[in-house]
C-alpha positions as CSV (number, residue, x, y, z in Angstrom):
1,X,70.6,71.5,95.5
2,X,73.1,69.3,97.5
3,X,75.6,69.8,94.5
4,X,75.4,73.8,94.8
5,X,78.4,75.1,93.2
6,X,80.3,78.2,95.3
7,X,81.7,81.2,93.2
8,X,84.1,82.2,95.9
9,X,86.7,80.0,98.0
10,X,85.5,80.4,101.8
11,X,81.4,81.0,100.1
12,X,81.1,76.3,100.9
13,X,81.6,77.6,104.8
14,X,78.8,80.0,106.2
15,X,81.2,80.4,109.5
16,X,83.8,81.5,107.0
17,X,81.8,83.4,104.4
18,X,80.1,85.5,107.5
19,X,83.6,86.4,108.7
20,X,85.2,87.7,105.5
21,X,82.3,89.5,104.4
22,X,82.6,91.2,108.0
23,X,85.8,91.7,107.6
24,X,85.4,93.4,104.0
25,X,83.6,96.0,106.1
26,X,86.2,96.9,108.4
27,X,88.5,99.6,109.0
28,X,91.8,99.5,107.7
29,X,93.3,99.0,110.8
30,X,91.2,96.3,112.2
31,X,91.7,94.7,108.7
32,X,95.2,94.9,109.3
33,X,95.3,93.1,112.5
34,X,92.9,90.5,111.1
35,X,95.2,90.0,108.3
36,X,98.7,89.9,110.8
37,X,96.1,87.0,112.5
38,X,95.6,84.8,109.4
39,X,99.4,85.2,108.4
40,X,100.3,83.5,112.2
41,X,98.6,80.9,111.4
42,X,101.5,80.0,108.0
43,X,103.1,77.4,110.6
44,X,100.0,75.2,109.5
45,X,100.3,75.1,106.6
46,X,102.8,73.2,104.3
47,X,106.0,75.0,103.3
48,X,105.9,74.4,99.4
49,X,102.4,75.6,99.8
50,X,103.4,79.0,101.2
51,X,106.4,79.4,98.5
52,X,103.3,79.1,96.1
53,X,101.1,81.5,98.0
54,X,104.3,84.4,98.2
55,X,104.3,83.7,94.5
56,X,100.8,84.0,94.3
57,X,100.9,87.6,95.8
58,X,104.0,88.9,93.6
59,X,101.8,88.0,90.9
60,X,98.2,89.5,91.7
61,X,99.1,91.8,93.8
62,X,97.0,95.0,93.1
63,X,95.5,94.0,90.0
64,X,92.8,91.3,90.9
65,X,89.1,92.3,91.2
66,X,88.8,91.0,95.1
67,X,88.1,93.4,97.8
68,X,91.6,91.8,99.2
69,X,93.6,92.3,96.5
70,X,94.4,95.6,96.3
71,X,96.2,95.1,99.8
72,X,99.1,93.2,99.8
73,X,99.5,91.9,103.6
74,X,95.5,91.0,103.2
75,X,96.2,89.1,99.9
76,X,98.8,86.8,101.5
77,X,96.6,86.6,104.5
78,X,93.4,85.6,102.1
79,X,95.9,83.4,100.2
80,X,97.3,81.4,103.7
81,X,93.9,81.0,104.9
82,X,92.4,79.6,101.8
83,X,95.2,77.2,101.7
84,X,94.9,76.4,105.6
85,X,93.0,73.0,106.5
86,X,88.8,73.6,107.1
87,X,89.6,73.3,110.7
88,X,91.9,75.9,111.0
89,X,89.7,78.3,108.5
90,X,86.9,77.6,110.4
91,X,89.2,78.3,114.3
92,X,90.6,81.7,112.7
93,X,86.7,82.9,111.5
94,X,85.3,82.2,114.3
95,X,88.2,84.3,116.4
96,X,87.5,86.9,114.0
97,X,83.7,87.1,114.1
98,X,83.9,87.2,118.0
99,X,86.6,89.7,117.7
100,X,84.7,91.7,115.8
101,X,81.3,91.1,117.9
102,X,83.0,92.8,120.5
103,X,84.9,95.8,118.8
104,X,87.8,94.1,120.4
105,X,90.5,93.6,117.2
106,X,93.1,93.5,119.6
107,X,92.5,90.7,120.8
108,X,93.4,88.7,117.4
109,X,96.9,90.0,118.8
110,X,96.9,88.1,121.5
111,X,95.3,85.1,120.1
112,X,98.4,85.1,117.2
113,X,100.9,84.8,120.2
114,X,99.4,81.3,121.5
């Protein structure tokens, strides 16, 4: 079982997984300020790799089957965390759960500012 194969991206992280399928649930507008959140956190990742993710989003934008990518400022945000080191993924989820433990999306504002 060791060598469990994941169907999603983020599914090999149970911090991760718990946030995003949290997230899924969300308002519109506390998705929104999640998704403003992830995209802050671009300056860690590589450049070339975020040419490829804005190329990424022309091209799936609105037609994929993932609860994200109807939306195109959550695609790019899915798309920047997904390509973000574990560490950072694992910062931003947990800043998210907690953000959402308290009803306090906001405060992902605050955090992006840092």
């Amino acid at each position: 079982m060791s060598n469990k194969s994941f169907r999603r991206w983020y599914d090999n992280d149970p911090i991760l997984k718990e946030a995003l399928e949290l997230l899924q649930l969300q308002t519109d507008d506390n998705k929104n300020v999640a998704a403003d959140f992830i995209i802050s956190l671009q300056e860690q990742v590589a450049q070339d790799v975020i040419e490829r993710i804005y190329e990424i989003t022309k091209q799936f934008s609105k037609k994929g089957n993932r609860w994200y990518d109807s939306d195109p400022v959550m695609l790019k945000a899915m798309e920047l965390l997904k390509a973000a080191p574990p560490k950072t993924q694992r910062i931003a989820a947990l800043k998210i759960l907690l953000a959402m433990e308290n009803e306090n999306m906001e405060s992902l504002e605050n955090d992006k500012n840092e």
